[in-house]
PyMOL Python script that loads the backbone (N, CA, C, O; Angstrom):
from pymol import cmd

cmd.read_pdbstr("""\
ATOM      1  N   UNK A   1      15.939  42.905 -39.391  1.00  0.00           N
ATOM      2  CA  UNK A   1      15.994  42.514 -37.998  1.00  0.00           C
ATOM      3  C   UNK A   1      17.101  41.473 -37.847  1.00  0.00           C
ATOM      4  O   UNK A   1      17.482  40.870 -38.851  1.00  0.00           O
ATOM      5  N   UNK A   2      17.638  41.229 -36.657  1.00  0.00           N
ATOM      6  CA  UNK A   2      18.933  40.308 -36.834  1.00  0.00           C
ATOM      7  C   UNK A   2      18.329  39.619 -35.221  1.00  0.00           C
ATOM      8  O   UNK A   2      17.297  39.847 -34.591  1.00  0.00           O
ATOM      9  N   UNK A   3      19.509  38.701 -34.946  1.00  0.00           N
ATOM     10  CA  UNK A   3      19.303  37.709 -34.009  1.00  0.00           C
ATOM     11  C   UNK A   3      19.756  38.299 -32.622  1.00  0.00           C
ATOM     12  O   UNK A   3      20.183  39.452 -32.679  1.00  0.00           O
ATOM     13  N   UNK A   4      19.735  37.784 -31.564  1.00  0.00           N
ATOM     14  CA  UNK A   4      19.658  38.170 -30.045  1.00  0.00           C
ATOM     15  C   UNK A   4      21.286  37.768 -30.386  1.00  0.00           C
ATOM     16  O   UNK A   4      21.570  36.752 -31.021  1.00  0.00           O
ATOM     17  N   UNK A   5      22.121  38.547 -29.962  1.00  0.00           N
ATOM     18  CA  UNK A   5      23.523  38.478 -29.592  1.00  0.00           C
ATOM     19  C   UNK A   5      24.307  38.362 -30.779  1.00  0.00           C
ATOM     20  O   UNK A   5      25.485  38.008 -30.807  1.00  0.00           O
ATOM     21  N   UNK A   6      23.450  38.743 -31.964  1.00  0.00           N
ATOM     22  CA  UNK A   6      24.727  38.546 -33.325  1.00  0.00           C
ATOM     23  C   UNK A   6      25.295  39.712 -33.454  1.00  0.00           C
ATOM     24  O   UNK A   6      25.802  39.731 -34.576  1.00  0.00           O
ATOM     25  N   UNK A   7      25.478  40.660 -32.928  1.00  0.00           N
ATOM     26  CA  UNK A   7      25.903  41.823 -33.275  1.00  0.00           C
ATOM     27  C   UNK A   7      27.266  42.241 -32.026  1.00  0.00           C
ATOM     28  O   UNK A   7      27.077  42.022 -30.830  1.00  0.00           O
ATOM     29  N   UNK A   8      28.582  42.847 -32.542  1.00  0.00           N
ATOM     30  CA  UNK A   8      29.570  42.495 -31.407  1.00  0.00           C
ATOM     31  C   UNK A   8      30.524  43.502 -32.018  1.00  0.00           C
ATOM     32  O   UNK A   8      30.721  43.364 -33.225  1.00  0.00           O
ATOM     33  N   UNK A   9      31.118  44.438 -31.430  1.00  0.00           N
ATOM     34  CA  UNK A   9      31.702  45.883 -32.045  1.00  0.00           C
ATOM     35  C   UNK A   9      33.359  44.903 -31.647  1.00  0.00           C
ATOM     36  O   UNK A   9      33.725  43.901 -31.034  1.00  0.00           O
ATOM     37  N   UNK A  10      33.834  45.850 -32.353  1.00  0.00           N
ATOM     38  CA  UNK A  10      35.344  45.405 -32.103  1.00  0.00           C
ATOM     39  C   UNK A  10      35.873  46.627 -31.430  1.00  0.00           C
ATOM     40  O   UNK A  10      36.767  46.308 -32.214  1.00  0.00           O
ATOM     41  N   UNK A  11      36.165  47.476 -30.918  1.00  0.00           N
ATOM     42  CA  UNK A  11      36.783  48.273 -29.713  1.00  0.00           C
ATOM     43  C   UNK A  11      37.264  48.241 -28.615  1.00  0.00           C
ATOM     44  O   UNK A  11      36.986  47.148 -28.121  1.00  0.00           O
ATOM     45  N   UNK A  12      38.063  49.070 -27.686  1.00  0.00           N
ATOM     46  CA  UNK A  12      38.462  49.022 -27.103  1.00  0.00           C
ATOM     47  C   UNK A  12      38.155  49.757 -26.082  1.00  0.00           C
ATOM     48  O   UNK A  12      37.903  50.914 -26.420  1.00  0.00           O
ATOM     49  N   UNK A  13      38.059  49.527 -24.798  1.00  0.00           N
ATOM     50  CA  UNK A  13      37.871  50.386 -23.750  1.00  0.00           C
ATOM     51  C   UNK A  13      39.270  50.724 -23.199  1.00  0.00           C
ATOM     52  O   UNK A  13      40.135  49.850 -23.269  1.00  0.00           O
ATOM     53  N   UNK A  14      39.575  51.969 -22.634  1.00  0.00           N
ATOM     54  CA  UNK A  14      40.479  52.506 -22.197  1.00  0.00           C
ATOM     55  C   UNK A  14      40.452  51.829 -20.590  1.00  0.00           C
ATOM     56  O   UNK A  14      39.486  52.053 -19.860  1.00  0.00           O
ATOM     57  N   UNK A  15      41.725  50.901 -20.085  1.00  0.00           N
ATOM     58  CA  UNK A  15      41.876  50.344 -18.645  1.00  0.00           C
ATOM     59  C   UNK A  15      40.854  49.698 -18.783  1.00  0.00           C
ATOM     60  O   UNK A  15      40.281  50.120 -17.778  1.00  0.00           O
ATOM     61  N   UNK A  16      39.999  48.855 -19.317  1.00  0.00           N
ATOM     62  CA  UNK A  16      39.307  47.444 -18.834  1.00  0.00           C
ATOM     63  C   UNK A  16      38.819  46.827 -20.801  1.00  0.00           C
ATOM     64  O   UNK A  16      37.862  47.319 -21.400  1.00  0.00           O
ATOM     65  N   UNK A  17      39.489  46.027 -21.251  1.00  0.00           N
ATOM     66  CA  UNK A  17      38.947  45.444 -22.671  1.00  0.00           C
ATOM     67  C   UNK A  17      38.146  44.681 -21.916  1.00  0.00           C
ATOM     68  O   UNK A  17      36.979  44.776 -22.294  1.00  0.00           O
ATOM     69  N   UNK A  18      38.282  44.027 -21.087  1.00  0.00           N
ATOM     70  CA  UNK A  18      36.863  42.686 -20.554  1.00  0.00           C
ATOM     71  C   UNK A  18      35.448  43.576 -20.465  1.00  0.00           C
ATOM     72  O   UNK A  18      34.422  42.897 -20.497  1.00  0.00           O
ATOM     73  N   UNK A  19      35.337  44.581 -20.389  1.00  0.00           N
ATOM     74  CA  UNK A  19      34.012  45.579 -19.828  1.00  0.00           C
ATOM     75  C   UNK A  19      33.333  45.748 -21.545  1.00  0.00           C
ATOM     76  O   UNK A  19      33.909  45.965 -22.611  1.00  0.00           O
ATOM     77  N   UNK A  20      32.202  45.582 -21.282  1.00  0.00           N
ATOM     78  CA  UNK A  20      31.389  45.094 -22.225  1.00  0.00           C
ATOM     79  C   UNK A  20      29.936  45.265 -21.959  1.00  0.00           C
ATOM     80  O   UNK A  20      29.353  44.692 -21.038  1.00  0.00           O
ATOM     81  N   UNK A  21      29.243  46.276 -23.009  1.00  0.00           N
ATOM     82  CA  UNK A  21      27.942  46.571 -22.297  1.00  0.00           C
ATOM     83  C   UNK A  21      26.569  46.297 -23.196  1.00  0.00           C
ATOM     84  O   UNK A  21      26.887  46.373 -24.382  1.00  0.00           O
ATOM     85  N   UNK A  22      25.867  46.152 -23.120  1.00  0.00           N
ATOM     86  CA  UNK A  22      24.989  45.298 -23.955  1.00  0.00           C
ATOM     87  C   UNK A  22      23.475  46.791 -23.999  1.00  0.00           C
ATOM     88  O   UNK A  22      23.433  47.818 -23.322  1.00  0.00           O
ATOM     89  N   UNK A  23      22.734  46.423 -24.775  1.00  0.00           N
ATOM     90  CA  UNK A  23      21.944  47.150 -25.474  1.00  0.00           C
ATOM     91  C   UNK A  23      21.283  46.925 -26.193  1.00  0.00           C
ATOM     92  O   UNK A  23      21.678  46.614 -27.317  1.00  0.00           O
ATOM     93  N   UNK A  24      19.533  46.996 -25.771  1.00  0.00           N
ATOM     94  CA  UNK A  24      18.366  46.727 -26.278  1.00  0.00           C
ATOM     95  C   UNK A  24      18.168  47.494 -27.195  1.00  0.00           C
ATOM     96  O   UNK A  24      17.798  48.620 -26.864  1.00  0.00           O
ATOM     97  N   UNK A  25      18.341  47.179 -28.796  1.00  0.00           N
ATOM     98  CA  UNK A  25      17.226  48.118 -29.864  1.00  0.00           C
ATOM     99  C   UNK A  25      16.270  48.139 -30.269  1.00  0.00           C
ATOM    100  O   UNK A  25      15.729  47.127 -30.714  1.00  0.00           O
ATOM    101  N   UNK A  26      15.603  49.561 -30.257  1.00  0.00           N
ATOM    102  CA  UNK A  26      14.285  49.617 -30.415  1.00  0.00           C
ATOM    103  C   UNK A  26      14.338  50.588 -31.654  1.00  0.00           C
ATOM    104  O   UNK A  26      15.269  51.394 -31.682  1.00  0.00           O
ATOM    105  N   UNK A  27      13.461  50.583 -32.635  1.00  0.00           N
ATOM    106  CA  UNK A  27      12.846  51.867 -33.788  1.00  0.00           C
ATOM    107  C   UNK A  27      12.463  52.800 -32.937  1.00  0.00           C
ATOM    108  O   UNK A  27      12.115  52.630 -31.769  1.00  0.00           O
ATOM    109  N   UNK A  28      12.550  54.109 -33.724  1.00  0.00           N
ATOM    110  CA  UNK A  28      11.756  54.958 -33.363  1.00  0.00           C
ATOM    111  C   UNK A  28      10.539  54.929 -32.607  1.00  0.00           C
ATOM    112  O   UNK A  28      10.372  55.570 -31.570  1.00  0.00           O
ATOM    113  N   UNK A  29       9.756  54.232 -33.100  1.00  0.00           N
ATOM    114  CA  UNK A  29       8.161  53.682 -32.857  1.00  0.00           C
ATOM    115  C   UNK A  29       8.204  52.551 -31.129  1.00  0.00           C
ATOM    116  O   UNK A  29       7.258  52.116 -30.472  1.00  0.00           O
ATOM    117  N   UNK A  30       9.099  52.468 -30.997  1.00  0.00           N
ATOM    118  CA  UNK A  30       9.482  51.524 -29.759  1.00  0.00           C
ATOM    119  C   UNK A  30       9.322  49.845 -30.005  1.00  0.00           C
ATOM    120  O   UNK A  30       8.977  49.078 -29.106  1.00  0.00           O
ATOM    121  N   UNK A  31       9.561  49.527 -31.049  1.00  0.00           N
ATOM    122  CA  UNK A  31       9.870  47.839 -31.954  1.00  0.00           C
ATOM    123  C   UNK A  31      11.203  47.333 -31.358  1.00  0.00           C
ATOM    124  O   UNK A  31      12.267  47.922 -31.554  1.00  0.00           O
ATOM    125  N   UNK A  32      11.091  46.261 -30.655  1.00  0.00           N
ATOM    126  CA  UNK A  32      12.179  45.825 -30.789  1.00  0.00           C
ATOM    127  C   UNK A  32      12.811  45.211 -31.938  1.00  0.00           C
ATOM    128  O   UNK A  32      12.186  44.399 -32.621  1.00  0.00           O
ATOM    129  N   UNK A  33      13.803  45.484 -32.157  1.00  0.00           N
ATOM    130  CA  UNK A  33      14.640  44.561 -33.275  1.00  0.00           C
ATOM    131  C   UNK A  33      15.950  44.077 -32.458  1.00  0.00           C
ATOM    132  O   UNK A  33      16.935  44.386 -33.128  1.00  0.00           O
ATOM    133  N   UNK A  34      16.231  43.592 -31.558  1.00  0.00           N
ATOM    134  CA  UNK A  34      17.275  42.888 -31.000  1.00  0.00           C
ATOM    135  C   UNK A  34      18.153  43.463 -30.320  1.00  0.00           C
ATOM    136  O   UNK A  34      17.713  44.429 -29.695  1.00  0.00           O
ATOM    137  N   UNK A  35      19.467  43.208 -30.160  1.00  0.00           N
ATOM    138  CA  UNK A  35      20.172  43.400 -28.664  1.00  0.00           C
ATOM    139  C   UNK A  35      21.783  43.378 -29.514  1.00  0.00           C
ATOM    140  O   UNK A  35      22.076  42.673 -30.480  1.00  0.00           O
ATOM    141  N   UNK A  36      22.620  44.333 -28.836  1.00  0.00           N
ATOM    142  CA  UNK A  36      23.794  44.912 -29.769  1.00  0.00           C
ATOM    143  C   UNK A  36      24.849  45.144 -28.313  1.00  0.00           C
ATOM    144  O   UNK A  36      24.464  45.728 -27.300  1.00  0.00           O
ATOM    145  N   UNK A  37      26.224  44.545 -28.495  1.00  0.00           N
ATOM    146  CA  UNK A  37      27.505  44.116 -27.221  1.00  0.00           C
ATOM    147  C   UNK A  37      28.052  44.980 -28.111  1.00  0.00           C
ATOM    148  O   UNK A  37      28.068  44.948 -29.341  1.00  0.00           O
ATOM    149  N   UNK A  38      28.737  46.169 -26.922  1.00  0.00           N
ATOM    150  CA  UNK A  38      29.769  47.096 -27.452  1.00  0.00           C
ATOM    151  C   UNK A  38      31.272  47.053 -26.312  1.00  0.00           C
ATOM    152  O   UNK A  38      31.599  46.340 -25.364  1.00  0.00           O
ATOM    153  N   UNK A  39      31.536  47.553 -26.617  1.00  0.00           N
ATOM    154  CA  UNK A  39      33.202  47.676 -25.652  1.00  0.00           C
ATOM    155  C   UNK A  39      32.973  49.089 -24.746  1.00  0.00           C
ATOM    156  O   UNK A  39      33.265  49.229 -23.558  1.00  0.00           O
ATOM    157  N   UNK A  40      32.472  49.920 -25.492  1.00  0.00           N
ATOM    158  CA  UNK A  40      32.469  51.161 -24.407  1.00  0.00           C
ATOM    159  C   UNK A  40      30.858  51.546 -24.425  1.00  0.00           C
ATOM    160  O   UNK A  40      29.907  50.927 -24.902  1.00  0.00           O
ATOM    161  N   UNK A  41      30.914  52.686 -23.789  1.00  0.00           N
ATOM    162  CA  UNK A  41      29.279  53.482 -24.196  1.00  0.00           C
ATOM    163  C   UNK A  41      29.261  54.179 -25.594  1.00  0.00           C
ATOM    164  O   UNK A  41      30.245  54.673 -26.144  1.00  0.00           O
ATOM    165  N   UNK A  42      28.065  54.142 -26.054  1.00  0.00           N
ATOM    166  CA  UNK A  42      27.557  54.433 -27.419  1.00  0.00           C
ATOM    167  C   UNK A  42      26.617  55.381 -27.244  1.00  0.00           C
ATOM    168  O   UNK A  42      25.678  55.203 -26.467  1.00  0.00           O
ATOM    169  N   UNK A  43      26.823  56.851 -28.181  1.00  0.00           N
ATOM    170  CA  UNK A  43      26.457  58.568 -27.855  1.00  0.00           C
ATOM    171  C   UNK A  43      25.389  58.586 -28.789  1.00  0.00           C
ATOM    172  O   UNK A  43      25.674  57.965 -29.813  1.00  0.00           O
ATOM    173  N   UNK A  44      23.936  59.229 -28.779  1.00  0.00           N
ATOM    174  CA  UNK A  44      23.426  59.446 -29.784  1.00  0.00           C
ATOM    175  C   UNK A  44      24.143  60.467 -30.368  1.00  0.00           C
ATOM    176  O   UNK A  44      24.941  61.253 -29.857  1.00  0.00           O
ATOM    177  N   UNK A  45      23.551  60.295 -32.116  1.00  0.00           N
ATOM    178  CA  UNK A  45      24.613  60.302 -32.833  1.00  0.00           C
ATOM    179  C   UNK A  45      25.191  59.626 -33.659  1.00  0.00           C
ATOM    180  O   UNK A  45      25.159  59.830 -34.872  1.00  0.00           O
ATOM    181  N   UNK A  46      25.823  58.686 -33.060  1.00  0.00           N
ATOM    182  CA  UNK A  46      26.576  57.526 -33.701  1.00  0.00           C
ATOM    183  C   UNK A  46      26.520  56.832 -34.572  1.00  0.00           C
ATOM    184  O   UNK A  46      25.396  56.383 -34.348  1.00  0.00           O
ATOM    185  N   UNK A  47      26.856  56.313 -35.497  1.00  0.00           N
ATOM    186  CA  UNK A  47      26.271  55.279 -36.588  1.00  0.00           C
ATOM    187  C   UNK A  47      27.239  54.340 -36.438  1.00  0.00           C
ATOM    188  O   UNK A  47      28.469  54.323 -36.494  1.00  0.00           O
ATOM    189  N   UNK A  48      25.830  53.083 -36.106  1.00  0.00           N
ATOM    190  CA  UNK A  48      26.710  51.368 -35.774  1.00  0.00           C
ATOM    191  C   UNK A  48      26.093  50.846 -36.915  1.00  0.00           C
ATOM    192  O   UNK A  48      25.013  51.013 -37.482  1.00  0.00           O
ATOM    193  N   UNK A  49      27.416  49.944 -37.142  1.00  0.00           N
ATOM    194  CA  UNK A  49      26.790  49.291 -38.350  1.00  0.00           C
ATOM    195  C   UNK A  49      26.664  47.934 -37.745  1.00  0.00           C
ATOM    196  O   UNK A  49      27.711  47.447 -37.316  1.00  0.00           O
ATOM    197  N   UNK A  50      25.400  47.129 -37.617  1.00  0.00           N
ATOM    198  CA  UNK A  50      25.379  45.655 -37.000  1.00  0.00           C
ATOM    199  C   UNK A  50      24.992  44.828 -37.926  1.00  0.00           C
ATOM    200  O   UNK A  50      24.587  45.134 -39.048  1.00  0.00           O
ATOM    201  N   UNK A  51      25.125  43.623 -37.415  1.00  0.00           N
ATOM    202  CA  UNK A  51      24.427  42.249 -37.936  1.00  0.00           C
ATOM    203  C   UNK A  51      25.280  42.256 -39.565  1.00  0.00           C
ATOM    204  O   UNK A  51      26.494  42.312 -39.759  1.00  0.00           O
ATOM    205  N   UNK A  52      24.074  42.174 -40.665  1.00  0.00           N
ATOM    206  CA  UNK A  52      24.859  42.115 -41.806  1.00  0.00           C
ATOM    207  C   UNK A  52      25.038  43.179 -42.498  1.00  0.00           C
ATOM    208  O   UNK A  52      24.622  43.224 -43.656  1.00  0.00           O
ATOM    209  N   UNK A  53      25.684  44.230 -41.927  1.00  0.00           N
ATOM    210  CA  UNK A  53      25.944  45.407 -42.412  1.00  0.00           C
ATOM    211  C   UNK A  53      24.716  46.580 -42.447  1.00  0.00           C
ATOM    212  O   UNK A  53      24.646  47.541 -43.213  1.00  0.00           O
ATOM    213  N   UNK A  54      23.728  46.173 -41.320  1.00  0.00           N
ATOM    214  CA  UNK A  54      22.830  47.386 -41.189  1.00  0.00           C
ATOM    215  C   UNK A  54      23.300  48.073 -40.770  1.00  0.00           C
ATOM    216  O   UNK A  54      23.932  47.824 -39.744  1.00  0.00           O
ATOM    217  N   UNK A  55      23.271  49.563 -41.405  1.00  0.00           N
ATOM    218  CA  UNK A  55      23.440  50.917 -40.089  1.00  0.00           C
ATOM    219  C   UNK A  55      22.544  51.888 -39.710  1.00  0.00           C
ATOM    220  O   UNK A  55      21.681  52.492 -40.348  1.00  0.00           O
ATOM    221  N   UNK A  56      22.821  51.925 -38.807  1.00  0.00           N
ATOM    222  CA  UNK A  56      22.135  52.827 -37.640  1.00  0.00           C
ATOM    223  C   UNK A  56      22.363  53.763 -37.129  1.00  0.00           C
ATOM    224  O   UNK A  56      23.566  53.894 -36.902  1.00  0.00           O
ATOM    225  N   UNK A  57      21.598  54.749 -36.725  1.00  0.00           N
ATOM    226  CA  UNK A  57      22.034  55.725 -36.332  1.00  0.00           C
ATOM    227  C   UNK A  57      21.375  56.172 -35.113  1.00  0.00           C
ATOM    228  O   UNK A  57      20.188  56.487 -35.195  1.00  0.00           O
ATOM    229  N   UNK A  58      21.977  56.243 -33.993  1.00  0.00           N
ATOM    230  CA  UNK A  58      21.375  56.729 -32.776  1.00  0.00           C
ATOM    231  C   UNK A  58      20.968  57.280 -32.529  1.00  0.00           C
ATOM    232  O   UNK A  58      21.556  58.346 -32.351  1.00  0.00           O
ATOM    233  N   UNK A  59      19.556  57.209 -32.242  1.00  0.00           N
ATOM    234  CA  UNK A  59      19.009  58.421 -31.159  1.00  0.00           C
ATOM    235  C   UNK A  59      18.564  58.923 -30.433  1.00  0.00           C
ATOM    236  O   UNK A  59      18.083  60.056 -30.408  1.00  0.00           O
ATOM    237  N   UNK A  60      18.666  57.951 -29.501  1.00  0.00           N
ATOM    238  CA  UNK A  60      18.395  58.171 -28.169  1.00  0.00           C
ATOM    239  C   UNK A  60      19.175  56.961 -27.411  1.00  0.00           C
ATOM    240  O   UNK A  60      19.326  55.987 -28.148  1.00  0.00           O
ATOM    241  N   UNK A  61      19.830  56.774 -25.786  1.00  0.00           N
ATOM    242  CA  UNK A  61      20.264  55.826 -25.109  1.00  0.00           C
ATOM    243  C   UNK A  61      19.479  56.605 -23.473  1.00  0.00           C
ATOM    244  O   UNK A  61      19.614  57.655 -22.844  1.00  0.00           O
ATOM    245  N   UNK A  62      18.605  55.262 -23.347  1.00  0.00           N
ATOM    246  CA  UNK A  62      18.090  55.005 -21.849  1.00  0.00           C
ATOM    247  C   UNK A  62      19.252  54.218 -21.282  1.00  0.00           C
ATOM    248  O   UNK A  62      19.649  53.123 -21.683  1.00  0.00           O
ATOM    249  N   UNK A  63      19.774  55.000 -20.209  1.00  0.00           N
ATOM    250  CA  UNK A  63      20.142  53.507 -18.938  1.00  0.00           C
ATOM    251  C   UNK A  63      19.020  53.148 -18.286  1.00  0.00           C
ATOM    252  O   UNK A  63      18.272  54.088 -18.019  1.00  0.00           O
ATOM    253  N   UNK A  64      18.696  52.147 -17.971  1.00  0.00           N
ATOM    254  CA  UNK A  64      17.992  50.585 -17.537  1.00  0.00           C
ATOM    255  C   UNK A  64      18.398  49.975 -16.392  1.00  0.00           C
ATOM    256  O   UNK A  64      19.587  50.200 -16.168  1.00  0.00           O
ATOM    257  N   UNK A  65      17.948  49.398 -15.709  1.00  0.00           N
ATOM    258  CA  UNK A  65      18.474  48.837 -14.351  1.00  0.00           C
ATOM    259  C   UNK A  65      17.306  47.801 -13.781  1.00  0.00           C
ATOM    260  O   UNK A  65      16.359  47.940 -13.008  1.00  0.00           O
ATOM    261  N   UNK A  66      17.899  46.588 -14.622  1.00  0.00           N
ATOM    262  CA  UNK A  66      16.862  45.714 -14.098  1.00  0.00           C
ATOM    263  C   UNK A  66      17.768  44.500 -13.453  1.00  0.00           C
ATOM    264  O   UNK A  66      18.656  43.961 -14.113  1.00  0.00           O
ATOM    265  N   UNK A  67      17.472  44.136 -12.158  1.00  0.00           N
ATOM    266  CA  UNK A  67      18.089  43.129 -12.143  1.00  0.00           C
ATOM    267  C   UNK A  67      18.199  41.889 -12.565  1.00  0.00           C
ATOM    268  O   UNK A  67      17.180  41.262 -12.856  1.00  0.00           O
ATOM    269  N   UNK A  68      19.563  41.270 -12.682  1.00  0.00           N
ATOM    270  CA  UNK A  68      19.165  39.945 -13.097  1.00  0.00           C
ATOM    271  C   UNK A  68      19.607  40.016 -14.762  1.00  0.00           C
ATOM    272  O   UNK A  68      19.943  39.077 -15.484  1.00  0.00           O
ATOM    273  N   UNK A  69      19.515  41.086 -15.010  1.00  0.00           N
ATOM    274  CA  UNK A  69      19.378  41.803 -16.612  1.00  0.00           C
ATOM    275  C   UNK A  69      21.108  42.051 -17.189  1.00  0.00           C
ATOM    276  O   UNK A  69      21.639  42.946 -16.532  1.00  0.00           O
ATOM    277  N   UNK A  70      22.041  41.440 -18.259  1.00  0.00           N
ATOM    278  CA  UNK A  70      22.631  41.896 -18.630  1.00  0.00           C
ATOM    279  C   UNK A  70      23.407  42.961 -19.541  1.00  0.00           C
ATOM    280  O   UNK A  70      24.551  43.216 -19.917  1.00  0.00           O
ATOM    281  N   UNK A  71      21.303  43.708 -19.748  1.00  0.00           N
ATOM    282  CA  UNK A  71      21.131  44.804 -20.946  1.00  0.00           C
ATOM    283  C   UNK A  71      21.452  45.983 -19.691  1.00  0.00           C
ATOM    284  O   UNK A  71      20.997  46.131 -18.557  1.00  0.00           O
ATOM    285  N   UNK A  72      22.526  46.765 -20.555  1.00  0.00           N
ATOM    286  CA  UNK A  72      22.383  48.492 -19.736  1.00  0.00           C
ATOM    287  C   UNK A  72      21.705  49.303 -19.803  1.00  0.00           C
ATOM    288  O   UNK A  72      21.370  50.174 -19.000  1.00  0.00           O
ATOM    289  N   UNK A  73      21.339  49.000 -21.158  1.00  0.00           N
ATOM    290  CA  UNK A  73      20.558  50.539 -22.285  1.00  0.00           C
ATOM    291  C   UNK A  73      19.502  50.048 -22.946  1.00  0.00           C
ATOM    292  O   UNK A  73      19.375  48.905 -23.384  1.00  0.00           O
ATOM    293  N   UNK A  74      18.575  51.145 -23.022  1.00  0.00           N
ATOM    294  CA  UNK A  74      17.387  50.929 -24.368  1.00  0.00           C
ATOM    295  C   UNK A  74      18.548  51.910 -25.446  1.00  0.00           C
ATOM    296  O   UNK A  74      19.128  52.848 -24.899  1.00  0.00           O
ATOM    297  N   UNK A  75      18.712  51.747 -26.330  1.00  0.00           N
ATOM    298  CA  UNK A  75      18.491  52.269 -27.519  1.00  0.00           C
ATOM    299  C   UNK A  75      18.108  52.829 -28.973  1.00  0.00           C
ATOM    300  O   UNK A  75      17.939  52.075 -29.931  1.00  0.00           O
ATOM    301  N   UNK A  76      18.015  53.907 -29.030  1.00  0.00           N
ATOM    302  CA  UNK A  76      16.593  53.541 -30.153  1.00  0.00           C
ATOM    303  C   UNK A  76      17.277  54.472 -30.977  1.00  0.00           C
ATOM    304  O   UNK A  76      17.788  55.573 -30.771  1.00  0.00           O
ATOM    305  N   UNK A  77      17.159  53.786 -31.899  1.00  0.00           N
ATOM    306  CA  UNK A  77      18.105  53.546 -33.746  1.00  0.00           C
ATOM    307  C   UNK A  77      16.838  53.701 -35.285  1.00  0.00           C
ATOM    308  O   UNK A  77      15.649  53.403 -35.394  1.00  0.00           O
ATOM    309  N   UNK A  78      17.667  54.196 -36.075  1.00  0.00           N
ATOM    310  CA  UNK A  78      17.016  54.566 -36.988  1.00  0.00           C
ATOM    311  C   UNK A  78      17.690  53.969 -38.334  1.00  0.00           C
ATOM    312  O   UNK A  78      18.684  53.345 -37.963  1.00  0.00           O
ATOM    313  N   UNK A  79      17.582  53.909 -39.539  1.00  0.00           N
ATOM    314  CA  UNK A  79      18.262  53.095 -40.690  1.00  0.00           C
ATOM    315  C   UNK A  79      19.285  54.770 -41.031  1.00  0.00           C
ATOM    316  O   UNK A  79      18.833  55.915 -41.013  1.00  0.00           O
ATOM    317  N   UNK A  80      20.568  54.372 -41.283  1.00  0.00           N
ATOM    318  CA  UNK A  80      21.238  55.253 -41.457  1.00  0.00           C
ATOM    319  C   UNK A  80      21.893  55.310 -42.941  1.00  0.00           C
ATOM    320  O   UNK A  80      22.646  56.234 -43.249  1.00  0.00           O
TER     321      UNK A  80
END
""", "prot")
cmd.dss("prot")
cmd.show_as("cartoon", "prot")
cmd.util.cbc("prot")
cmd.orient("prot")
């Protein structure tokens, strides 16, 4: 498990680098294990490697819409 905001991709978005989207992870089982800042959108699929070199592998992304809220997505990740 890692900390609320330690995790931070290095990429690039095509026409906006400031755009930056944030993302709740959850296990399979619906556990949170913390919150992951990317540069673009993230596809299940994918394998992120966060924090101290965990990776993950996507599989599933909810958009979310809470206000007030700077999370976009649930995501729910598996050990890859």
């Amino acid at each position: 498990m890692f900390a609320e905001g330690e995790t931070e991709f290095s990429s690039t978005t095509a026409g906006n680098a400031s755009c930056m989207f944030t993302y709740r992870l959850h296990t399979p089982l619906g556990e949170e294990i913390g919150e992951a800042t990317h540069r673009f959108l993230i596809e299940p699929g994918e394998v992120l490697t966060v924090g101290d070199n965990q990776r993950f592998r996507v599989i599933e992304v909810i958009p979310i819409e809470e206000k007030g809220s700077d999370v976009e997505a649930l995501m729910y990740v598996e050990a890859a």
